[in-house]
C-alpha positions in Angstrom: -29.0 5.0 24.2 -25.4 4.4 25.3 -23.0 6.1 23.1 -19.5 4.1 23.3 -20.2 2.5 26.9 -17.0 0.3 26.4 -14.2 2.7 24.9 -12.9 3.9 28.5 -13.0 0.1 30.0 -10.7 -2.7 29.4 -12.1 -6.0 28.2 -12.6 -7.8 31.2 -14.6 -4.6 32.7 -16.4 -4.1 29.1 -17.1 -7.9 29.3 -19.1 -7.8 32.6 -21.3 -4.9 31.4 -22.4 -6.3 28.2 -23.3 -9.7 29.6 -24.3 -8.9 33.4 -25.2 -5.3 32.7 -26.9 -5.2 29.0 -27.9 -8.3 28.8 -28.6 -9.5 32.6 -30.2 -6.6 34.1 -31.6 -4.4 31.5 -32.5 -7.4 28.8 -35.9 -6.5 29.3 -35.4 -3.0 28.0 -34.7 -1.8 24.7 -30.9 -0.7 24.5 -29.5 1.3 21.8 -25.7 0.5 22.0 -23.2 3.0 19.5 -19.4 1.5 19.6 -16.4 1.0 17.7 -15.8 -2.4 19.5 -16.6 -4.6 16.8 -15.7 -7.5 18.9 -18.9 -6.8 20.9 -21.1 -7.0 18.1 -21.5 -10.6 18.7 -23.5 -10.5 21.7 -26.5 -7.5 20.2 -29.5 -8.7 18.2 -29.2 -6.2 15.4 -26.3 -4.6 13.8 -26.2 -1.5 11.6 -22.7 0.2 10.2 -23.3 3.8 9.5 -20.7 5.5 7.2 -21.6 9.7 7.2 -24.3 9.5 9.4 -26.4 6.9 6.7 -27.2 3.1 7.4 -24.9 1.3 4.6 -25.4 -1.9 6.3 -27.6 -3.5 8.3 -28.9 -7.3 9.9 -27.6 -9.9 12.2 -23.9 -10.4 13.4 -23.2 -13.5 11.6 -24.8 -11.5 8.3 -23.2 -8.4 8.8 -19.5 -9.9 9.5 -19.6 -11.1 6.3 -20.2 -8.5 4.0 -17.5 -6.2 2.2 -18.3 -3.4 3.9 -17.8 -5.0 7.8 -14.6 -6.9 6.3 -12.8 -3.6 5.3 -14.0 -2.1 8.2 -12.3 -4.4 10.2 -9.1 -4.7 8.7 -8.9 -0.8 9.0 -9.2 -0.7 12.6 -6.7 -3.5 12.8 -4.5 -1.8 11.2 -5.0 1.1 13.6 -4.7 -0.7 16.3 -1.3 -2.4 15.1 0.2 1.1 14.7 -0.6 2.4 18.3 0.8 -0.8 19.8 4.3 -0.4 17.7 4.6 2.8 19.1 7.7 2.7 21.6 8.9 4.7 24.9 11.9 4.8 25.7 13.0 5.4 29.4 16.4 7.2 30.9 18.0 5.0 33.0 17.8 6.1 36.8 21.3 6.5 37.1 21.4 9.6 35.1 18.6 11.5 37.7 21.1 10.6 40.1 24.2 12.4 38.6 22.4 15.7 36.9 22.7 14.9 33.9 20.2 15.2 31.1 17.4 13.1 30.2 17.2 12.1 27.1 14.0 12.4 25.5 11.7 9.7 24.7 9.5 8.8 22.1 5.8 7.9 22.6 
C-alpha cells in the first residue's frame, strides 16, 4: 500500500516510478496506490474515488473519468491548483541590502 507516493516528486520523477517502478519492477505484485494525482490514474487497472472514507465511485479509468463525480472532482482541483500558481512574490531589489535600508515585505 503506498499512500501518496507522488505528492513530494515532480512529474518527470513521479513518471519514472509509476512506469519503471509500479509497473516495471513490482507488476507482478499487487499495489494499492492512494493519490490525489489524478493525472496518474491512467496508467492503474482499477480506480475508486472515496468521498468520507466511502467508495462513491468505482471501475476503469476511461469509466470513471467520465462520470459526474470524477468531472467535478477535477475541475475542483484545477481550480486549486490555478490559485497557488497566481500567488506572487515579490523581491527587494539588491540595491536596498546594500544601502540599509528596509526591505519591503513580500507577498507569497
Amino acid at each position: 500500500m503506498l499512500d501518496d507516493l507522488l505528492s513530494a516528486v515532480d512529474v518527470h520523477v513521479g513518471k519514472f516510478m509509476m512506469t519503471d517502478t509500479l509497473m516495471g519492477f513490482c507488476k507482478h505484485k499487487t499495489r494499492i496506490l492512494i493519490t490525489h494525482a489524478l493525472y496518474y490514474l491512467k496508467y492503474v487497472d482499477k480506480v475508486l474515488l472515496m468521498e468520507e472514507g466511502h467508495i462513491v465511485e468505482q471501475g476503469s479509468y476511461e469509466h470513471i473519468k467520465n462520470t459526474s463525480r470524477f468531472k467535478e472532482m477535477y475541475n475542483s482541483m484545477m481550480k486549486d491548483e490555478k490559485k497557488k500558481r497566481s500567488t506572487t512574490i515579490k523581491i527587494a531589489p539588491l540595491e536596498a541590502e546594500k544601502d540599509g535600508e528596509n526591505l519591503p515585505e513580500g507577498n507569497i
